[in-house]
MIKE-513353 format. One record per residue: residue number from 1; x, y, z of N, C-alpha, C in turn. Coordinates in pm, whole numbers. Layout:
<vodos>
{k = NUM | n.px = X | n.py = Y | n.pz = Z | ca.px = X | ca.py = Y | ca.pz = Z | c.px = X | c.py = Y | c.pz = Z}
...
</vodos>
This chain:
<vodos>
{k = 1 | n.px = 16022 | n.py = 6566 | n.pz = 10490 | ca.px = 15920 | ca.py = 6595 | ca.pz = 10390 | c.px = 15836 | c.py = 6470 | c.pz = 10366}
{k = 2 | n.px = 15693 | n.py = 6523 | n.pz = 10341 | ca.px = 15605 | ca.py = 6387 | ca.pz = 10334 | c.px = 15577 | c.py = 6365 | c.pz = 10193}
{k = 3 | n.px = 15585 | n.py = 6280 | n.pz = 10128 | ca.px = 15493 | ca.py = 6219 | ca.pz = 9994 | c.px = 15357 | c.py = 6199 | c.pz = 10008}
{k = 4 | n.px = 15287 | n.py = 6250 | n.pz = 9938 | ca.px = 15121 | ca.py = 6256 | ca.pz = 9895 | c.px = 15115 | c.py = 6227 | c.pz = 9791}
{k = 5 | n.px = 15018 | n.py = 6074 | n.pz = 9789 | ca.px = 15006 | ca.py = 6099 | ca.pz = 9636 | c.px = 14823 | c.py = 6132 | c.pz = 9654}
{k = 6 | n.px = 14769 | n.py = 6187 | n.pz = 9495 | ca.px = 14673 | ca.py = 6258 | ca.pz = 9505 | c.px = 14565 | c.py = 6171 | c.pz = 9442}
{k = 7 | n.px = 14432 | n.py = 6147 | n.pz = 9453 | ca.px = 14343 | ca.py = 6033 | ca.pz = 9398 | c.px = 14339 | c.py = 6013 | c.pz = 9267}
{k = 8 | n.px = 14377 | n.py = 6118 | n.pz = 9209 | ca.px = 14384 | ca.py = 6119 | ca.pz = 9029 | c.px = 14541 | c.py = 6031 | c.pz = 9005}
{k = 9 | n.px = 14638 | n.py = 6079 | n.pz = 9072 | ca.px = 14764 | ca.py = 6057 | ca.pz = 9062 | c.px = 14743 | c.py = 5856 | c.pz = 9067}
{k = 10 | n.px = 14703 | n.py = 5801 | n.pz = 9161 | ca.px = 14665 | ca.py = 5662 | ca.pz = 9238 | c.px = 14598 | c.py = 5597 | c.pz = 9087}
{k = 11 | n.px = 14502 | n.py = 5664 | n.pz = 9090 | ca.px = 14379 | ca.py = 5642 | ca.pz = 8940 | c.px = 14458 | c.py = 5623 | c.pz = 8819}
{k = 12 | n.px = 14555 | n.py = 5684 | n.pz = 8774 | ca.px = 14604 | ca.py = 5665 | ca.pz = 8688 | c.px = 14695 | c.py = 5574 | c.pz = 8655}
{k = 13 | n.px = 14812 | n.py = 5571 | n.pz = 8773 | ca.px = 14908 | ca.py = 5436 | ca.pz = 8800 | c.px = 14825 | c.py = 5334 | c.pz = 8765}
{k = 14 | n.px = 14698 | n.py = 5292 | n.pz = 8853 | ca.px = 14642 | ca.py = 5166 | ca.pz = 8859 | c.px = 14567 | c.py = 5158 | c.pz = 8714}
{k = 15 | n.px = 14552 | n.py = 5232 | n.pz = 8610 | ca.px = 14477 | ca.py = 5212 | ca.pz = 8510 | c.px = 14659 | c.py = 5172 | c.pz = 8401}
{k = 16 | n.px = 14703 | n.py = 5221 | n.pz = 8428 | ca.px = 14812 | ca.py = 5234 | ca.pz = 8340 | c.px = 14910 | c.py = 5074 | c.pz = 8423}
{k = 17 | n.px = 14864 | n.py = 5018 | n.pz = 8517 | ca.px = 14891 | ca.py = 4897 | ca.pz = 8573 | c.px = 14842 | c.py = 4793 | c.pz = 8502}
{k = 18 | n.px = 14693 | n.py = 4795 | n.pz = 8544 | ca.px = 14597 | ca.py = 4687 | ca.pz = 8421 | c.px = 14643 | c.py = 4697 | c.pz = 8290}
{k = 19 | n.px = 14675 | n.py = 4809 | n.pz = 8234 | ca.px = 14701 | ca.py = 4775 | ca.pz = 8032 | c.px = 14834 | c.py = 4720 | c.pz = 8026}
{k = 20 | n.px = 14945 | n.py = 4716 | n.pz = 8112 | ca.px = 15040 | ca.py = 4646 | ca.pz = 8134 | c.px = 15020 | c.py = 4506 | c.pz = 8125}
{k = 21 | n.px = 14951 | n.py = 4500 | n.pz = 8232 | ca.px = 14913 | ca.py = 4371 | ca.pz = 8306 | c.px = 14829 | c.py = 4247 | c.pz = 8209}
{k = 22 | n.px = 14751 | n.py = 4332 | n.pz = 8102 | ca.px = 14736 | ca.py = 4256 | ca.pz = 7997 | c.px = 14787 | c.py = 4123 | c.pz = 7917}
{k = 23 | n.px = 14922 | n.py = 4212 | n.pz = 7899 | ca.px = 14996 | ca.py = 4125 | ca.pz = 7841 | c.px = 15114 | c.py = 4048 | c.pz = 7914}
{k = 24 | n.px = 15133 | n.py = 4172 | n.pz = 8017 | ca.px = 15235 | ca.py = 4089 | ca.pz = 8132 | c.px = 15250 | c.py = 4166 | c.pz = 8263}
{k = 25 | n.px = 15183 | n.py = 4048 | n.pz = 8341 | ca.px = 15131 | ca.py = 4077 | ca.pz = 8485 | c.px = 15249 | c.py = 4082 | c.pz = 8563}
{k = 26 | n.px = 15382 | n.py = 4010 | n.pz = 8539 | ca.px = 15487 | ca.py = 4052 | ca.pz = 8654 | c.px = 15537 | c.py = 4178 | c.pz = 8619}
{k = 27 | n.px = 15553 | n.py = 4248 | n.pz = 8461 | ca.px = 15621 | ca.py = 4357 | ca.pz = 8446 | c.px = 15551 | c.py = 4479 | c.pz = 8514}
{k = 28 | n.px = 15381 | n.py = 4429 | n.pz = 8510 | ca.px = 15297 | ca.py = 4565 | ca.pz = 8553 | c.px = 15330 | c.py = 4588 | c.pz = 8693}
{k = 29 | n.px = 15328 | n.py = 4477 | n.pz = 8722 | ca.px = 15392 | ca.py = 4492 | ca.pz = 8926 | c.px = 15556 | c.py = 4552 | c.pz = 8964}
{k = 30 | n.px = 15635 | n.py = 4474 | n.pz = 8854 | ca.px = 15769 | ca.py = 4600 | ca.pz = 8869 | c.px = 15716 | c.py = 4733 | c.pz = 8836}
{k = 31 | n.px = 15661 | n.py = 4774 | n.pz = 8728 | ca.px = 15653 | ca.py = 4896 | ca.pz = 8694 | c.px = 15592 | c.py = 5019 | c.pz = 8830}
{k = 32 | n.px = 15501 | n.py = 4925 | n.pz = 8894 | ca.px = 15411 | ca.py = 5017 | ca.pz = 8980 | c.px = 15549 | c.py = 5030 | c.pz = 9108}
{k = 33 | n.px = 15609 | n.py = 4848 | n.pz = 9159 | ca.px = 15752 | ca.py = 4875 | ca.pz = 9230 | c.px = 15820 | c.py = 4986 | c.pz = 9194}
{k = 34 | n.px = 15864 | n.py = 4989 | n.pz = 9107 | ca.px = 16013 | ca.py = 5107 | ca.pz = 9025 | c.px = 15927 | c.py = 5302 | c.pz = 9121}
{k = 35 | n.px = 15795 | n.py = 5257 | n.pz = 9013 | ca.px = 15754 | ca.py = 5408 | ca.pz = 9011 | c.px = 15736 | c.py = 5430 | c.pz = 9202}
{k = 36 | n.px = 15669 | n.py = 5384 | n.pz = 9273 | ca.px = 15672 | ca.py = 5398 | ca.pz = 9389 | c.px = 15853 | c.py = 5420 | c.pz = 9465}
{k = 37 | n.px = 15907 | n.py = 5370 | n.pz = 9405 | ca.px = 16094 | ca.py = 5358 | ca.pz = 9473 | c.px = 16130 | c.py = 5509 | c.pz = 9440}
{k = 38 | n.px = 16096 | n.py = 5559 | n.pz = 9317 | ca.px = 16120 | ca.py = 5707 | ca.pz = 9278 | c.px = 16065 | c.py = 5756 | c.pz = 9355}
{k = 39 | n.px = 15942 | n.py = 5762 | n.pz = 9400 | ca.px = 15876 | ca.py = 5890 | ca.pz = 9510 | c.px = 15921 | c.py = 5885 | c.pz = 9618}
{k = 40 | n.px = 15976 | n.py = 5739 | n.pz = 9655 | ca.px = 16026 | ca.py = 5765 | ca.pz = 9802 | c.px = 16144 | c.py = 5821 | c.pz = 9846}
{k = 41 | n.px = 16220 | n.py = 5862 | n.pz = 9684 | ca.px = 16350 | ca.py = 5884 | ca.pz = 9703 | c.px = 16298 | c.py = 6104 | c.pz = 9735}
{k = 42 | n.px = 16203 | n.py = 6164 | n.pz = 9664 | ca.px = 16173 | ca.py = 6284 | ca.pz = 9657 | c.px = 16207 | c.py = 6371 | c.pz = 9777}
{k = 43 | n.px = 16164 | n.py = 6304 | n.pz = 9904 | ca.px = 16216 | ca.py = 6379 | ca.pz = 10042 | c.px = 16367 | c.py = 6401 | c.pz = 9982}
{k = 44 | n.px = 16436 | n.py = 6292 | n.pz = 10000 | ca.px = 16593 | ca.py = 6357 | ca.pz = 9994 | c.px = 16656 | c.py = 6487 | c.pz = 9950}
{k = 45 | n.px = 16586 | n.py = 6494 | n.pz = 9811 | ca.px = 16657 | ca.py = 6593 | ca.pz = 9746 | c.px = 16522 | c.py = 6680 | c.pz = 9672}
{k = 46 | n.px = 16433 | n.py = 6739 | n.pz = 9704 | ca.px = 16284 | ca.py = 6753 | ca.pz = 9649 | c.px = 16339 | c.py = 6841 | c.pz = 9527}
{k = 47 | n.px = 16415 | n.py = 6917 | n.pz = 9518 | ca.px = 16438 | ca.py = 7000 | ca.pz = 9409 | c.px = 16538 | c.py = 6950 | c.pz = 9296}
{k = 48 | n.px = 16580 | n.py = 6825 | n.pz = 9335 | ca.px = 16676 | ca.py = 6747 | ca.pz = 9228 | c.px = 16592 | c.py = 6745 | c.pz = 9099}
{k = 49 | n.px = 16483 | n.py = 6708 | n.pz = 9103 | ca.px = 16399 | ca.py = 6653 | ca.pz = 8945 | c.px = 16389 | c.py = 6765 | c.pz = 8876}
{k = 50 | n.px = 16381 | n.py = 6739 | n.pz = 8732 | ca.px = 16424 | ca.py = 6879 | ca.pz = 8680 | c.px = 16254 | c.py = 7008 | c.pz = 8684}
{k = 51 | n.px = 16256 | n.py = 7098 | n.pz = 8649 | ca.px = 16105 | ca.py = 7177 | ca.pz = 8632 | c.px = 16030 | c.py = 7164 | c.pz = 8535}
{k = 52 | n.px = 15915 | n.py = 7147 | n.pz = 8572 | ca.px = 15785 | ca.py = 7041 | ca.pz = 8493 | c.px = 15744 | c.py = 7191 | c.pz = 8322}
{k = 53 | n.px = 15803 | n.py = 7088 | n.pz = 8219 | ca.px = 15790 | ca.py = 7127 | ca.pz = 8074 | c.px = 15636 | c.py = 7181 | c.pz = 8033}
{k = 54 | n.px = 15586 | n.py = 7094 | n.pz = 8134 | ca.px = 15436 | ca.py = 7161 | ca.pz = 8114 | c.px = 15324 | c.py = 7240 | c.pz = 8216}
{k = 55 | n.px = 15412 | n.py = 7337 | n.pz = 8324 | ca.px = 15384 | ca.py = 7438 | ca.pz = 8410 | c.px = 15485 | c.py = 7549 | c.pz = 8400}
{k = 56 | n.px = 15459 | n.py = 7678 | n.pz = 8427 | ca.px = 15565 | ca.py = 7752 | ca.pz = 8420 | c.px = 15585 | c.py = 7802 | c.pz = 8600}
{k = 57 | n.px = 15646 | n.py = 7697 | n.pz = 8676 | ca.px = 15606 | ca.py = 7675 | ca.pz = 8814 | c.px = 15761 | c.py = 7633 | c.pz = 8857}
{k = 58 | n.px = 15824 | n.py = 7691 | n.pz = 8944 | ca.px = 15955 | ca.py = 7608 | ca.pz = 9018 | c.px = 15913 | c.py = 7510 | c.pz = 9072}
{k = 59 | n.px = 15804 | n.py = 7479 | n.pz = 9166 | ca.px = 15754 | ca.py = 7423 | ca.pz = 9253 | c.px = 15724 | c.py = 7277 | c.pz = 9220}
{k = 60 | n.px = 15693 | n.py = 7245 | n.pz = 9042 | ca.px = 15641 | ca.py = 7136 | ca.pz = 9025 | c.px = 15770 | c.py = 7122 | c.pz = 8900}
{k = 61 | n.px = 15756 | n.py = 6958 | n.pz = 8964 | ca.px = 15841 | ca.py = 6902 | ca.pz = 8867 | c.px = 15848 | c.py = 6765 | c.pz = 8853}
{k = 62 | n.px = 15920 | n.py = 6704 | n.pz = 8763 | ca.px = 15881 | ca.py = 6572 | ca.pz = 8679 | c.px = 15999 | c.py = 6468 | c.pz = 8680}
{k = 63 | n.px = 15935 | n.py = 6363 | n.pz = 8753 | ca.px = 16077 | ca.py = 6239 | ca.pz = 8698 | c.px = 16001 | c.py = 6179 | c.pz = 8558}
{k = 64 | n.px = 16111 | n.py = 6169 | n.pz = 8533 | ca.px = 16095 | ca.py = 6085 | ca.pz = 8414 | c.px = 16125 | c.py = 5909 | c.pz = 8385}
{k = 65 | n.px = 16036 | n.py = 5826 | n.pz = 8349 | ca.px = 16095 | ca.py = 5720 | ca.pz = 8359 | c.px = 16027 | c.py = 5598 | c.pz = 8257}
{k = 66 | n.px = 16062 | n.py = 5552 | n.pz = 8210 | ca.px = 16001 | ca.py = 5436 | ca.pz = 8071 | c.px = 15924 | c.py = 5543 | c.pz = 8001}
{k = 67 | n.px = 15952 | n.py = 5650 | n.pz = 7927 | ca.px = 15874 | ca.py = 5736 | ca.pz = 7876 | c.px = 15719 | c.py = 5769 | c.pz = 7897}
{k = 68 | n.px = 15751 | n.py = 5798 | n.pz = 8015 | ca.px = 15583 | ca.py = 5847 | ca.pz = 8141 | c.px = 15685 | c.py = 5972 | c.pz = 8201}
{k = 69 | n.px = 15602 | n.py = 6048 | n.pz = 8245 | ca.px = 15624 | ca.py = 6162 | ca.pz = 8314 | c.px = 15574 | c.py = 6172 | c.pz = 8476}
{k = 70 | n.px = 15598 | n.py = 6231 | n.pz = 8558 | ca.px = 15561 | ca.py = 6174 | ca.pz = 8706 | c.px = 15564 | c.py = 6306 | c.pz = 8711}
{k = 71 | n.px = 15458 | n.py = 6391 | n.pz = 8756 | ca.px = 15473 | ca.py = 6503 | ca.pz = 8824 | c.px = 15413 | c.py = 6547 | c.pz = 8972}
{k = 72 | n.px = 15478 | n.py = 6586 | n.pz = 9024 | ca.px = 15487 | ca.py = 6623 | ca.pz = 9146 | c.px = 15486 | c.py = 6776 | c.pz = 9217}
{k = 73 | n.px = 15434 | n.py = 6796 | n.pz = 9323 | ca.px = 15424 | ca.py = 6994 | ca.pz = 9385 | c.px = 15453 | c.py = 7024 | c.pz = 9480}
{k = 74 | n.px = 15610 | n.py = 7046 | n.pz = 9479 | ca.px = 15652 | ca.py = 7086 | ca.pz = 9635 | c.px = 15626 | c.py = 7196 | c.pz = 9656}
{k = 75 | n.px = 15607 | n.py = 7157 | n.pz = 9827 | ca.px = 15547 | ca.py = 7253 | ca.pz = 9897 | c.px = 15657 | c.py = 7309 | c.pz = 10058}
{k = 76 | n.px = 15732 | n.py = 7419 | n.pz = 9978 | ca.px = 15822 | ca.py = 7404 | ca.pz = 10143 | c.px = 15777 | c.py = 7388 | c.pz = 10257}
{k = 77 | n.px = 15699 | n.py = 7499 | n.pz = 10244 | ca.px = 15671 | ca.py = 7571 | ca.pz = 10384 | c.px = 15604 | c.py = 7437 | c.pz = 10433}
{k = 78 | n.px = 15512 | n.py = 7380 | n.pz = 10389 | ca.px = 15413 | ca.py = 7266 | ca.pz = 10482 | c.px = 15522 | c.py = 7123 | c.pz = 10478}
{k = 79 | n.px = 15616 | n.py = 7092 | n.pz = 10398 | ca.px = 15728 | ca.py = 7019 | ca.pz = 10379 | c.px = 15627 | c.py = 6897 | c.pz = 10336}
{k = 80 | n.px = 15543 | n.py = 6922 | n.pz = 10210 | ca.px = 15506 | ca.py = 6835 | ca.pz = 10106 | c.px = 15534 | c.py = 6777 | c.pz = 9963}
{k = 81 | n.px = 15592 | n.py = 6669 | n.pz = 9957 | ca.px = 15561 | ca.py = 6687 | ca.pz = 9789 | c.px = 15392 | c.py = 6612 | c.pz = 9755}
{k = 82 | n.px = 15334 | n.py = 6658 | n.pz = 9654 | ca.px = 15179 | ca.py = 6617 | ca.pz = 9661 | c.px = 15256 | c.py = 6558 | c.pz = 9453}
{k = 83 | n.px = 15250 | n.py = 6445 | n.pz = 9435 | ca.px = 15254 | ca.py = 6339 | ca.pz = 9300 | c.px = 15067 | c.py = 6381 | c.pz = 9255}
{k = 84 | n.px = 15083 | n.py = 6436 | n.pz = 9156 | ca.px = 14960 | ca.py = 6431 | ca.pz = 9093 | c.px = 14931 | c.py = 6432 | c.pz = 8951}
{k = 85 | n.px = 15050 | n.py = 6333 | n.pz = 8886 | ca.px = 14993 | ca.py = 6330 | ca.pz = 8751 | c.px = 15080 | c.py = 6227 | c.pz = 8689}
{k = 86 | n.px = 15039 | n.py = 6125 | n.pz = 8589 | ca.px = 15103 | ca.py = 6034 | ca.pz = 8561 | c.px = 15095 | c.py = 6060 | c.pz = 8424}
{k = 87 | n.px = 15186 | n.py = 6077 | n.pz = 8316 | ca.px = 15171 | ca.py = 6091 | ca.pz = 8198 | c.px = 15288 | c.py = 5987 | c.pz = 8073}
{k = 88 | n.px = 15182 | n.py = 5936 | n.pz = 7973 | ca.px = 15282 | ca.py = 5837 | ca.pz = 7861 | c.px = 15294 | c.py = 5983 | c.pz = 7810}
{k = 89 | n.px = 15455 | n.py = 5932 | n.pz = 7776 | ca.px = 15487 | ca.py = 6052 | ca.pz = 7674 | c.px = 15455 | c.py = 6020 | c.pz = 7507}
{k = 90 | n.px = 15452 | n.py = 5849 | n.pz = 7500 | ca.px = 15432 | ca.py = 5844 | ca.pz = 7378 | c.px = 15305 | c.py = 5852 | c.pz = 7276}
{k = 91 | n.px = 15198 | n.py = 5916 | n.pz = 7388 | ca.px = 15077 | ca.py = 5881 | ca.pz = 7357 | c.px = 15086 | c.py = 6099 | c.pz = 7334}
{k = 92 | n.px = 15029 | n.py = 6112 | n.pz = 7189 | ca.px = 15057 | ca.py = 6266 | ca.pz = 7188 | c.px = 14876 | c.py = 6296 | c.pz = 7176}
{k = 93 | n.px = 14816 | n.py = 6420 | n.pz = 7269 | ca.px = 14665 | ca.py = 6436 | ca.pz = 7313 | c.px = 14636 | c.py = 6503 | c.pz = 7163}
</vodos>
């Protein structure tokens, strides 16, 4: 299975990198490390992460990690997961 991440998905990491990076530039570079180590783990087990709280979809689903949400859309048949959404949980819209 391949990992995709999607241009919004990229856009957001790297914006949510810089406001890190503000105040501390080595943590923003682990953070983007960590989150990238999670996607690469997704081939293994694509259906391990639990089903995304905010789709009513088997297909998509969410790691969770420093209170951000990572969502992701597997795709059997083409053997994709496509990462397309980066979300703070503590920030309420």
């Amino acid at each position: 299975m391949e990992v995709r991440l999607t241009e919004e998905f990229v856009k957001l990491l790297n914006q949510q990198r810089l406001y890190i990076s503000q105040d501390k530039p080595k943590a923003a570079e682990i953070f983007k490390i960590e989150i990238m180590s999670l996607l690469r783990k997704i081939p293994l087990m694509p259906l391990a992460n639990r089903k995304s709280t905010l789709f009513d979809d088997e297909y998509i689903r969410e790691i969770i990690y420093k209170g951000y949400k990572i969502l992701h859309r597997i795709d059997p048949k083409r053997e994709i997961a496509e990462v397309f959404l980066l979300i703070n949980q503590q920030l309420k819209p």
